[in-house]
C-alpha positions in Angstrom: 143.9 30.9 109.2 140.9 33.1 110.2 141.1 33.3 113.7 138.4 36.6 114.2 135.9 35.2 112.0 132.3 36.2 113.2 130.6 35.5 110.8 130.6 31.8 111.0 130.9 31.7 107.6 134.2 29.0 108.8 132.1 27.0 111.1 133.1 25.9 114.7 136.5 25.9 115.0 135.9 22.6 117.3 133.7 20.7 114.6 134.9 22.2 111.2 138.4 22.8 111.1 140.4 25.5 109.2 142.4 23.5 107.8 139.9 22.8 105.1 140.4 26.2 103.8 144.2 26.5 104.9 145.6 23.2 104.7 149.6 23.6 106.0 149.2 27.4 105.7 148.2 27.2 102.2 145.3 28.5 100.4 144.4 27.9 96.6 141.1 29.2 95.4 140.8 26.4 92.8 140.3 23.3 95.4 136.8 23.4 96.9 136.0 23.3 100.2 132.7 22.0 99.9 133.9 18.8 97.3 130.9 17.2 96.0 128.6 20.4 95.6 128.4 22.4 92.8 130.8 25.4 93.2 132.2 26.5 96.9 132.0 30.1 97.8 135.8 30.1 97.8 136.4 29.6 94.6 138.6 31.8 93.0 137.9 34.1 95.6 140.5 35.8 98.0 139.9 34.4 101.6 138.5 38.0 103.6 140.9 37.6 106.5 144.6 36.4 106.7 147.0 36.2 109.6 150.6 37.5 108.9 152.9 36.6 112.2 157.1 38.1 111.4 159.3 37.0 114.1 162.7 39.2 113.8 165.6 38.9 116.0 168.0 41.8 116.6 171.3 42.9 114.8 173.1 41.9 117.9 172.0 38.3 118.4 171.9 37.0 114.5 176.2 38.0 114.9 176.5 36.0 117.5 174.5 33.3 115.9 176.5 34.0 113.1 179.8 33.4 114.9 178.9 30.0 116.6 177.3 28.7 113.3 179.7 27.0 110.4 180.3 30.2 108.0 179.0 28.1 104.8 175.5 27.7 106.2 172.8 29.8 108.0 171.9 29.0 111.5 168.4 26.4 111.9 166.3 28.1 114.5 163.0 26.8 112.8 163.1 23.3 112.6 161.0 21.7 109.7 158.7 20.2 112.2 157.4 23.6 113.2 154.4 25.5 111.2 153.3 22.1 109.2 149.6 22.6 110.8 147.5 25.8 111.6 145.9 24.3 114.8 149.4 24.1 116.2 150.5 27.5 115.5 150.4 29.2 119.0 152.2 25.7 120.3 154.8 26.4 117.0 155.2 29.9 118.4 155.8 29.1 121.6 158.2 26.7 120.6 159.8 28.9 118.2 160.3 31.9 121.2 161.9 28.7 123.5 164.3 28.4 120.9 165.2 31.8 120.9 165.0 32.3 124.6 167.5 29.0 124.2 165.7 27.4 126.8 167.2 23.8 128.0 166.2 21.5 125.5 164.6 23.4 123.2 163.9 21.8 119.6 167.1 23.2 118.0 169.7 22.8 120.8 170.2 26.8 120.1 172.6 28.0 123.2 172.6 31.0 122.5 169.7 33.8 123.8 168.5 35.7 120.9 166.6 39.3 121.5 163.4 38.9 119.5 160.0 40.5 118.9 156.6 38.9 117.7 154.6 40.9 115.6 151.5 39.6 114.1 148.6 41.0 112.5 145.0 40.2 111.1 145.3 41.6 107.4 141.7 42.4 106.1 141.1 42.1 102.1 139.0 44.1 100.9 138.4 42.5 97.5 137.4 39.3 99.1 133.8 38.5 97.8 133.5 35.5 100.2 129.9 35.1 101.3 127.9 32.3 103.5 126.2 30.0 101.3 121.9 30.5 101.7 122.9 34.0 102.2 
């Protein structure tokens, strides 16, 4: 996902979506983005921006998780349905923190309030040698 793109290099994010370079928060230089033309500028080429989003819950709540949870397997707070597509993710987050808020009928049925921090960050890389085609 390359949400601070200013180049345009990734289009408009209404007509071309970023999927095409991302598809379900995966990128692989090898498949073109531009099938049918002679080599895309992505190819086997580090993408210049990526989005990195950790969501951590405190000692606290994951023991009390812990404790309401069968022993033999880990609590599901992420269901599968969540982070499947990139145009979703601040919907997928939002669900995600109603789940840990354990709002009423939240995707998981989780009861129990969790303490929780976002962090995400736009992660620059520098190799990248993407550049916009005609340029």
């Amino acid at each position: 996902k390359c949400p601070n793109d200013k180049s345009g290099f990734f289009g408009n994010r209404a007509t071309t979506p970023l999927t095409s370079i991302a598809q379900s928060y995966d990128y692989d230089s090898r498949i073109s983005v531009n099938s049918g033309q002679n080599q895309s500028p992505t190819s086997h080429q580090l993408p210049p921006l990526i989005q990195i989003t950790l969501v951590a819950i405190d000692e606290i709540s994951a023991n009390r998780l812990h404790s309401f949870e069968d022993q033999e397997s880990e609590p599901h707070l992420v269901p599968d349905i969540l982070f499947k597509d990139p145009f979703q993710y601040e919907n997928d987050l939002n669900k995600l923190e109603e789940i840990l808020k354990a709002s009423p009928g939240n995707l998981a049925q989780n009861k129990i309030p969790c303490q929780y921090q976002v962090f995400t960050v736009d992660v620059v890389l520098r190799s990248s040698r993407w550049k916009q085609e005609n340029s």
